[in-house]
C-alpha positions in Angstrom: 35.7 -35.6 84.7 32.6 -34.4 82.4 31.1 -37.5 83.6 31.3 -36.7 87.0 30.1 -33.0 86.9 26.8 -34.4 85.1 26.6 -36.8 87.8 26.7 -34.2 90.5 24.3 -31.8 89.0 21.5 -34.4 88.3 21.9 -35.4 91.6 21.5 -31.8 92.6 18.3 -31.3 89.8 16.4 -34.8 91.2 16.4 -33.3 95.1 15.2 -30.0 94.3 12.6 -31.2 91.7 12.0 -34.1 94.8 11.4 -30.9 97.2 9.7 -28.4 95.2 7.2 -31.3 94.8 6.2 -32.0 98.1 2.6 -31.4 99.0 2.4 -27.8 100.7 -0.3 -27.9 104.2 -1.3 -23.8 103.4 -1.2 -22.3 100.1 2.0 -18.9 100.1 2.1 -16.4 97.8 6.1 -17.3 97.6 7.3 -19.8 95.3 10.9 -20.8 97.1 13.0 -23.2 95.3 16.2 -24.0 96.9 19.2 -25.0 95.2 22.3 -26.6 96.4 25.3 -26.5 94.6 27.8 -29.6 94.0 29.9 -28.8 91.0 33.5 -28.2 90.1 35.5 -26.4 87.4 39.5 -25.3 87.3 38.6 -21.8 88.8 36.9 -22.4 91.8 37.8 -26.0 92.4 34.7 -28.1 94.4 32.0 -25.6 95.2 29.5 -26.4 98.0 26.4 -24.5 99.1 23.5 -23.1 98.3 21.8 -20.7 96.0 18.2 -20.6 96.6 15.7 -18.3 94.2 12.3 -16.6 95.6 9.6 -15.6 93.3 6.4 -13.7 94.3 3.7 -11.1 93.3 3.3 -7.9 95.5 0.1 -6.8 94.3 -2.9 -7.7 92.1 -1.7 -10.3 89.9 -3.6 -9.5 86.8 -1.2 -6.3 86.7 1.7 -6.7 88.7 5.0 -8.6 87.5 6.3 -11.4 89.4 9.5 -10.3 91.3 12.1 -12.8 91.8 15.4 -12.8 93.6 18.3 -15.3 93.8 20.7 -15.7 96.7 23.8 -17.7 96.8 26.0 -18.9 99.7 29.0 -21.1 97.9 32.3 -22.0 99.8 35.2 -23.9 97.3 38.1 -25.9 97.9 39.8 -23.1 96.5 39.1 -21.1 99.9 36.8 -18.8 97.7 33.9 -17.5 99.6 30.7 -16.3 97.4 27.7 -14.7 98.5 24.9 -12.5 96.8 21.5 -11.5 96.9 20.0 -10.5 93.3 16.8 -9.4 91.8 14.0 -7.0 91.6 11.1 -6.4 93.2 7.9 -5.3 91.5 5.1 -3.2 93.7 1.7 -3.1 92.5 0.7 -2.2 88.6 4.3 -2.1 88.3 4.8 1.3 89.4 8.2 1.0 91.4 10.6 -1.5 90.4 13.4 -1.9 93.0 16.5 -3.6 91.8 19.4 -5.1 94.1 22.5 -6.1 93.6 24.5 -7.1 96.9 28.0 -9.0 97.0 30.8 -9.7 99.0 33.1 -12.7 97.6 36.8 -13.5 98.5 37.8 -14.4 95.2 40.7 -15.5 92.9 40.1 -16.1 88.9 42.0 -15.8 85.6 42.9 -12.5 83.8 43.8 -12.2 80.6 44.9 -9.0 78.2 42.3 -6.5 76.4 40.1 -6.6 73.6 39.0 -9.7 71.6 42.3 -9.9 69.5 43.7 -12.9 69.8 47.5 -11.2 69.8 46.1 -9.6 73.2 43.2 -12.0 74.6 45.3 -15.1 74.2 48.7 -14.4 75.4 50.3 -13.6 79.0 53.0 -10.8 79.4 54.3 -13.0 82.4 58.1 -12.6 81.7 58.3 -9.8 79.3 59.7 -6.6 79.2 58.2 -3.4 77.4 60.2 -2.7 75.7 58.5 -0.4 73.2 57.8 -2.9 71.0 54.3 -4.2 71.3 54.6 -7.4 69.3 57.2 -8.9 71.5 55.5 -7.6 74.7 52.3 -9.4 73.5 54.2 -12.4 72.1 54.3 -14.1 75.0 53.0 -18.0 75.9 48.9 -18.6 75.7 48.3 -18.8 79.6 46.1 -16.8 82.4 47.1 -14.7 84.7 45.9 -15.3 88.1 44.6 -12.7 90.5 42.6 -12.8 94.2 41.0 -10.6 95.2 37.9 -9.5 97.9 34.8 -7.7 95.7 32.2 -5.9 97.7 29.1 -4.7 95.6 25.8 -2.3 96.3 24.1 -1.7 93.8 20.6 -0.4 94.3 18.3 1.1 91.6 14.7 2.5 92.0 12.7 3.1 88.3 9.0 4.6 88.2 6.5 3.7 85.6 5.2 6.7 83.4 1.1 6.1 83.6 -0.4 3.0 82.0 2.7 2.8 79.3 5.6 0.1 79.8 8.4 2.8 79.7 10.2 3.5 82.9 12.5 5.6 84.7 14.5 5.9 87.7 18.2 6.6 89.2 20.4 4.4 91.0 23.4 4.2 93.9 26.4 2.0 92.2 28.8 1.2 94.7 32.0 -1.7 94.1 35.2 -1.5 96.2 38.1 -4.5 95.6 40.6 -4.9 98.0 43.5 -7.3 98.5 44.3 -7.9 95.2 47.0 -10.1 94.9 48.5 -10.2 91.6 49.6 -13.4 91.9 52.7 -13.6 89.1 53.6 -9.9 88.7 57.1 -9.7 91.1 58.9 -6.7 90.2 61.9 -7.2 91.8 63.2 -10.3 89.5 65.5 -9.0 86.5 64.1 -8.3 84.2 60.0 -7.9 86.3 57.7 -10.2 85.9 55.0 -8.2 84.1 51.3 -8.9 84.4 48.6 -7.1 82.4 46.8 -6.0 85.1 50.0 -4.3 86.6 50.7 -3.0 82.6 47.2 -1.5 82.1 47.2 0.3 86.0 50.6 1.7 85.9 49.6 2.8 82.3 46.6 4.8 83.4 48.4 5.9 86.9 45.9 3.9 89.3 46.7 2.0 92.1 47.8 -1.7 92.4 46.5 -3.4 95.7 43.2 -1.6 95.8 40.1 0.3 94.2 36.8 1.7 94.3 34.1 2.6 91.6 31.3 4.9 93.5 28.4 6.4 91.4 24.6 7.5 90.5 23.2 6.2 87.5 20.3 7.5 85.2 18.0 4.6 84.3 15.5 4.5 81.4 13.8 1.5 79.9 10.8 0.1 77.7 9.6 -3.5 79.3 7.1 -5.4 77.8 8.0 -9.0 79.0 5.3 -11.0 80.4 7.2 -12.9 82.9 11.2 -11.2 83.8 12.4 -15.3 84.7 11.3 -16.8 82.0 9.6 -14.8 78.7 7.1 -16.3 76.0 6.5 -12.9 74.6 7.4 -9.2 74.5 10.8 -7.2 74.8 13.2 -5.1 76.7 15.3 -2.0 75.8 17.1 -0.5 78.6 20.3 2.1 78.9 22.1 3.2 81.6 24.3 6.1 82.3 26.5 5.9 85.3 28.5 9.0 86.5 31.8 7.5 89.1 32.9 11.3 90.9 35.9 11.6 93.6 33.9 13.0 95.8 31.7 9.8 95.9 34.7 7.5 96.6 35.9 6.9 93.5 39.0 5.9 93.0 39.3 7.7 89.7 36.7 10.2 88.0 34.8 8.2 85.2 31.9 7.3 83.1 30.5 4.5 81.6 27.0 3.6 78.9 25.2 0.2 79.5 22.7 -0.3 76.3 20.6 -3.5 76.0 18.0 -5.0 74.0 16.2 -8.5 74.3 13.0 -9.8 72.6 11.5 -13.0 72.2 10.8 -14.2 69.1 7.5 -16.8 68.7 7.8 -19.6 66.6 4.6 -22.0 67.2 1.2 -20.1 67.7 0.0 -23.0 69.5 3.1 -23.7 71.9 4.7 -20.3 73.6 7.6 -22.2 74.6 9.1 -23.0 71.4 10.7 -19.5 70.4 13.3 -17.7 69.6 15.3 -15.4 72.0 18.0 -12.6 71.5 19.9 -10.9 73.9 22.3 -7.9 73.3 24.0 -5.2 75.2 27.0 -2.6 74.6 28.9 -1.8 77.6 31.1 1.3 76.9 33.4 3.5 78.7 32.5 7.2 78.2 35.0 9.1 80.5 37.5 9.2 82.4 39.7 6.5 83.9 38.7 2.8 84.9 40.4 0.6 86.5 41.1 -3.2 85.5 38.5 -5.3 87.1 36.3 -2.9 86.5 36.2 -2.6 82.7 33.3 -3.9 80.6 33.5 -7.6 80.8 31.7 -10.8 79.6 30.3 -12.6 82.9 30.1 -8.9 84.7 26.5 -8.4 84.1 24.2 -8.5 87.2 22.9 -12.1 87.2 26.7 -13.3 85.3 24.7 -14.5 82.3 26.9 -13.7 79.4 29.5 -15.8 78.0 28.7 -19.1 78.0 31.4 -21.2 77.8 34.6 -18.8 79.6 34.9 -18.0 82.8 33.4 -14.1 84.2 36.3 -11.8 83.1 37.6 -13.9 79.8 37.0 -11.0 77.7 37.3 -7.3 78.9 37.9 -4.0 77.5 37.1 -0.2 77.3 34.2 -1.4 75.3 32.3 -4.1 75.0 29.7 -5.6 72.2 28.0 -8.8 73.5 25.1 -10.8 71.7 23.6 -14.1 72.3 20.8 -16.0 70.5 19.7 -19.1 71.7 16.4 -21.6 70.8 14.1 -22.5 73.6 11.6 -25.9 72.8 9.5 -28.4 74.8 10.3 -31.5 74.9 7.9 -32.7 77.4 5.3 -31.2 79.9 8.2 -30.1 82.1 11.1 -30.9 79.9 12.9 -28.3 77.1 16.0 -27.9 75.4 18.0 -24.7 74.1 20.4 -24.0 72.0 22.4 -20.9 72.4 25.4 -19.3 70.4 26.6 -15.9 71.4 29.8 -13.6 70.2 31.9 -11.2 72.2 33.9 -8.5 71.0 36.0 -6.0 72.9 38.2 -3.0 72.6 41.9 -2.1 73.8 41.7 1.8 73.2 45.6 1.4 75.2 46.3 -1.0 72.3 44.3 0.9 69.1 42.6 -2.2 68.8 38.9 -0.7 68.1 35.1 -2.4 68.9 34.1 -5.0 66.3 37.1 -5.9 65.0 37.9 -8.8 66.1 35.5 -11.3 68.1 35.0 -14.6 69.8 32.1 -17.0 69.5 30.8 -19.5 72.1 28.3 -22.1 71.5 25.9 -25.2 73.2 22.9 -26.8 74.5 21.3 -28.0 77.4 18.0 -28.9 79.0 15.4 -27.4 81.5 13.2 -29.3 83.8 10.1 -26.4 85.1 10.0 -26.4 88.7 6.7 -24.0 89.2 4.6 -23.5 86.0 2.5 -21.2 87.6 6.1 -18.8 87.9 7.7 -20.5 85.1 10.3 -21.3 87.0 13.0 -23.4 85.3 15.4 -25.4 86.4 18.6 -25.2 83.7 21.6 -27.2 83.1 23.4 -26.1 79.4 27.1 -27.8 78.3 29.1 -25.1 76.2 32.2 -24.6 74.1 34.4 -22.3 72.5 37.8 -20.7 71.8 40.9 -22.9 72.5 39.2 -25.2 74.2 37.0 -23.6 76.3 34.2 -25.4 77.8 31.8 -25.5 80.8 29.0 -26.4 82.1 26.1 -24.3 83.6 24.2 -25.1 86.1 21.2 -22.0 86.8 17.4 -21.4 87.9 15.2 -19.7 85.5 15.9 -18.3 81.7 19.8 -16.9 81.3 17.9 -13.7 79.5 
């Protein structure tokens, strides 16, 4: 089966490298790579489509960023349906940055309990009664939890630059609605129900079951000193968000929630910019108010569903949420590098009185890049990783995961 996924994707890497190299009749000021997707996993089952990225400048190049954006279109045998458009847009100097953020997937994945504690993270409540007693609620059998549901998303955030400094500042519109949910295992008519965590941590905080919406403004500030957003040699980013989820916007429940974030790239080689070191970190916490499930901090729930190499998006969720990665970049060749990455998650279950950063779970791996543009540093990634109880996956992406 591993055999076959690799297969697929080099298939997939040799006819975009084949088209990105074919001889151009006009110069553009867009570098377009497409991307079509062959791959597989237990989730989604055979994906198909594509999931092209666009990278230009819009402005004088000598001090504007290149914007890029990545679009996806992927239909699985799983009858999920996933489409986005991601990624910001830089005017010239870099004095607006516009970022976007627009989804609509019908989807189905694996849940699991709160926190990072393996009592909670590991084991279903499929079956179980509460019963007051939290050990035997949670000592249930180490499965998933499947749930389907339709996610909507519209995010759209607009930051200024102060003068000639890097630091920036803006507000945003924050808008996800999911609908449908089908829960698939909970049935509460069967003596005793059939419990599900999702249906345990809803009823808990008196929110509804088949439906939700999180609508909101956010205050944006960050420092950016990166010298190229898809792939860094240099510089760093530290960013926080404050996003405030009223009723009278459409929220399903009053709430508030703190991103924090920090990355920098770390050189290694004066005479090769490639070969460095590069850490990613952010805290994702809930400040007010009441949130529901699928919208609690989770690993794989950041915009561009970088974090948490090897689970699948939603493996580890909580009130809070501590996630940091560190991972090795290195030529190989002209085109040709390698990484190696290892990150940690930890999460909270404030339901549970299981706190932040005491417990956590580690993921780990390597892969290799093949740079379709050098003039965007655009790369072309494919990484294999592993981690608790098996986990394992393999990721198939343009440009840098941070």
């Amino acid at each position: 089966m591993l055999l076959k996924k690799l297969l697929i994707i080099v298939v997939g890497i040799v006819s975009v490298a084949s088209a990105q190299t074919k001889p151009s009749k006009k110069p553009s000021k867009y570098a377009i790579i497409p991307m079509p997707v062959l791959a597989g996993n237990p989730t989604t089952g055979l994906m198909l489509g594509v999931s092209p990225g666009v990278s230009f400048v819009n402005g004088n190049p000598a001090t504007t960023s290149i914007s890029n954006f990545l679009g996806g279109f992927i239909y699985t045998t799983k009858k999920q349906l996933l489409t986005s458009i991601r990624g910001s847009m830089f005017l010239d100097g870099d004095k607006w940055i516009f970022t976007t953020d627009v989804r609509y997937n019908i989807n189905s994945q694996p849940t699991y309990g709160l926190s990072t504690k393996p009592q909670l993270a590991d084991n279903t409540i499929i079956g179980k009664q509460n019963d007051g007693n939290i050990d035997n609620l949670f000592n249930g059998p180490s499965e998933f939890e499947m749930m389907g549901f339709n996610h909507f998303r519209l995010y759209q955030t607009v930051i200024k630059r102060h003068e000639a400094s890097r630091f920036f500042y803006g507000v945003g519109y924050h808008l996800d609605a999911i609908t449908k949910i089908d829960d698939n295992q909970l049935n509460l008519s069967a003596n005793p129900p059939v419990l599900t965590h999702h249906y345990r941590y809803q009823n808990v905080k008196n929110l509804p079951l088949n439906r939700y919406t999180q609508s909101g403004i956010s205050l944006n500030v960050s420092f950016d000193s990166r010298d190229n957003i898809a792939n860094p040699y240099k510089g760093r980013l530290a960013a926080a968000t404050f996003k405030i989820n009223p009723s009278f916007l459409g929220s399903t429940a009053a709430s508030s929630q703190l991103w924090l974030e920090y990355r920098d790239y770390i050189k290694l080689s004066a005479s090769n910019p490639r070969n460095l070191l590069a850490v990613w970190s952010y805290a994702w916490l809930v400040t007010s108010g009441k949130v529901p499930y699928m919208f609690l901090p989770a690993v794989g729930w950041d915009m561009f569903s970088r974090s948490g190499r090897p689970y699948t998006q939603g493996r580890f969720r909580g009130e809070d949420l501590f996630y940091t990665e560190a991972e090795w970049r290195f030529p190989l060749k002209k085109k040709i590098g390698g990484v190696v990455f290892m990150n940690m998650s930890s999460a909270s279950s404030r339901t549970e009185h299981v706190g932040l950063l005491t417990s956590a779970q580690f993921g780990y791996g390597a892969g290799f890049r093949y740079m379709l543009s050098e003039k965007n540093r655009v790369n072309l990634g494919i990484d294999y990783g592993r981690g608790r109880n098996g986990a394992s996956g393999i990721f198939l992406n343009l440009n840098e995961y941070f």
